[in-house]
N, C-alpha and C positions, 0 to 999 in steps of 0.2 A: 504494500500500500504506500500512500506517501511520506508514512512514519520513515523513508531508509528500508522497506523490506522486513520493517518488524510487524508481527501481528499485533491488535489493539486488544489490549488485555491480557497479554502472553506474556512468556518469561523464554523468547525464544534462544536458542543456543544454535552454533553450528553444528552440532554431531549429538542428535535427540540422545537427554541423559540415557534411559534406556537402554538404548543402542552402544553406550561408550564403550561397554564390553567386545563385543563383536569387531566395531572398527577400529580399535584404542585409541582412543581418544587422548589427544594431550588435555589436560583441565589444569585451564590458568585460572588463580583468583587473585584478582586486585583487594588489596589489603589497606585500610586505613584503621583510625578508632572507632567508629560508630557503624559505618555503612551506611549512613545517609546522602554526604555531600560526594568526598571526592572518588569510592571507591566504587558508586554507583555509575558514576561519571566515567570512569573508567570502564567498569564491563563494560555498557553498550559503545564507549568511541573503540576498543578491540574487538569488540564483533563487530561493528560495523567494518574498520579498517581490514580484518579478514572476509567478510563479507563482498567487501568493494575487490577484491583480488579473489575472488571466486576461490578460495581457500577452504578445504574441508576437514575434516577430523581435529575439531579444537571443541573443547567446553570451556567456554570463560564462563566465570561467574565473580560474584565478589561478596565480601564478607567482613564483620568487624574485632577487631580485638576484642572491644570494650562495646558491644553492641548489643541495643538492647532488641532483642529480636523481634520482630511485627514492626516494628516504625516503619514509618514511610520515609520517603528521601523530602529531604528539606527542598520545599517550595524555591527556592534559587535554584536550588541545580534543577529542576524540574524546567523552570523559563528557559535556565540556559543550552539545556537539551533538544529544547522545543527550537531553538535557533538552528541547531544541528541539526534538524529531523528528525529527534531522535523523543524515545518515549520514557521515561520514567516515571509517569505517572502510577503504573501498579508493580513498582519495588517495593518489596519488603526487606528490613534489615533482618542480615543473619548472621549468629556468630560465626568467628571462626573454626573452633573445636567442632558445631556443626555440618561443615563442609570440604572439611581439609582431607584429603586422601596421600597415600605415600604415593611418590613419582609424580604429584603436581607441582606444574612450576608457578612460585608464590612469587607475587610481585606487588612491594610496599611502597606508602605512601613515603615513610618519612624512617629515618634510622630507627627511632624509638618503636617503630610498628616491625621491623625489620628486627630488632633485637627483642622483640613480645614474641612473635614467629619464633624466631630461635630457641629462645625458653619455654616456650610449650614444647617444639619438635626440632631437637637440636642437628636430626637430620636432613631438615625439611630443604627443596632447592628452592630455597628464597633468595630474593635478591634486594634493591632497592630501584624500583619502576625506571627513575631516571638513570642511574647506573645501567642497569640493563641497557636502554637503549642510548648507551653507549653518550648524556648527557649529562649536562656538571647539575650540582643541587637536587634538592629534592620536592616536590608538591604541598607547597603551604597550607594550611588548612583556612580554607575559605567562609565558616561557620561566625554569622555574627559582622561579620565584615562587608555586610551589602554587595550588589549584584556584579559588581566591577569584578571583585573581589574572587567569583565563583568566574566570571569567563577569563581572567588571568589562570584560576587552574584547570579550567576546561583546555584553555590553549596549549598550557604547559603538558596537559594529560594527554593531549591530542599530536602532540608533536610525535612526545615518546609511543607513543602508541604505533602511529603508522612506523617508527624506524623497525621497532619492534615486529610489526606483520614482516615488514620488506627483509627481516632477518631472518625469519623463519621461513619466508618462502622461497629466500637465497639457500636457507641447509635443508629444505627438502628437494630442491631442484639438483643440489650437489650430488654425483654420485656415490653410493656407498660400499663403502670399502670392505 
């Protein structure tokens, strides 16, 4: 539809949970404190930017350290989504111990969420979002700070995000050894 290819009302993914067995599925989750603002922001601009490269076999999702789970995403990211095409209006927050599986690759907002991650699952392949892709600093938490505020880390999420897709679909296109 004109959501960007999301269904209205869905919690769509590229590779139906379900199914992740069958096609294994890599499952990223974008990781902040709550799961309102920036990590929701985060799922849909990675599926989208997988999406936009006709890319399959990924599960993004996101989820919070410190989340209280059933919240909704904060009304800002919500507008600034709606700028993207994108839909967040039926996020629900969810923890992280909720959805963390081993072999998922964790991708944080900010050191402190990076080093939460760690101390629950000291094995976990976490990273920090903007390090991953390969950018300096980390995603500010936009909460409280008015709408500017929320499309500065939309941009920031949006950068790292698509280097992110274009890496991945650089080492699946690589051949393997």
């Amino acid at each position: 539809d004109a959501r960007g290819g999301f269904p209205r009302g869905g919690n769509p993914i590229i590779a139906p949970e379900n199914s992740s067995k069958e096609v294994d599925a890599l499952k990223i989750i974008m990781v902040c404190t709550a799961n309102t603002c920036r990590s929701p922001m985060a799922e849909v601009l990675m599926r989208n930017a997988l999406l936009t490269r006709k890319m399959s076999g990924y599960e993004v999702t996101s989820a919070g350290v410190f989340a209280m789970t059933g919240m909704p995403a904060m009304y800002e990211a919500i507008e600034v989504m709606d700028e993207y095409h994108l839909d967040l209006r039926y996020h629900r927050a969810k923890d992280f111990k909720d959805v963390y599986e081993p072999g998922s690759l964790v991708l944080c907002m900010t050191p402190t969420h990076l080093m939460e991650v760690k101390r629950m699952y000291p094995n976990a392949d976490a990273h920090l979002l903007t390090e991953y892709a390969m950018l300096p600093g980390s995603v500010s938490d936009p909460f409280s700070l008015g709408i500017a505020s929320y499309r500065r880390a939309a941009a920031d999420i949006d950068r790292a995000v698509n280097r992110i897709a274009d890496r991945l679909q650089a080492q699946s296109a690589a051949p393997q050894a």
